[in-house]
Steps between C-alpha positions, in 0.01 A plus 500: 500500500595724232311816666655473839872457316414798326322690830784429665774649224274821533525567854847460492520709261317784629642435791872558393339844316405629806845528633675539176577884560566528888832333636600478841814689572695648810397899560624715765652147643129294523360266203208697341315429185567731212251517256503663144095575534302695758279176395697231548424246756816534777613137565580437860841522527745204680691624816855584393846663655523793321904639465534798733376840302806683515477897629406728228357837440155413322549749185242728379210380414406621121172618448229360322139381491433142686382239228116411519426298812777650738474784727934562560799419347823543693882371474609174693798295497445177354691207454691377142587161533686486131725802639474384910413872601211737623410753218210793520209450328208666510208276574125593551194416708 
């Protein structure tokens, strides 16, 4: 009894690891995951009215060399929901 209380803590636990770096989160107006690690594993991400991106010139993109495990990085507008507003980040993949 004792093994399968504490095989069952451990799943869940790894479980909730796996997703402890990616959140799901509004970008370019459609719920994406956003992860913090090339190797993170994406959760699949609810379906979800995103607020309308408002029009924007995408601003330059700076340069720099794409972490391990991406190819691109480029700027997107993605949704704060402390501040309620699209900001640019730059995300990569």
């Amino acid at each position: 009894m004792g093994k399968n209380i504490l095989l069952f803590l451990s799943i869940i636990l790894l479980s909730n690891m796996a997703y402890a770096d990616c959140v799901c989160s509004c970008v370019n107006g459609q719920n994406i995951p956003i992860c913090s690690s090339s190797i993170d594993i994406r959760p699949i991400c609810p379906p979800k009215i995103c607020p309308i991106v408002p029009p924007s010139i995408t601003p330059i993109n700076p340069p720099n060399i794409p972490p391990i495990g991406t190819s691109q990085c480029s700027m997107h507008q993605v949704y704060n929901n402390y501040t309620n507003r699209y900001e640019w980040q730059q995300l990569c993949n």
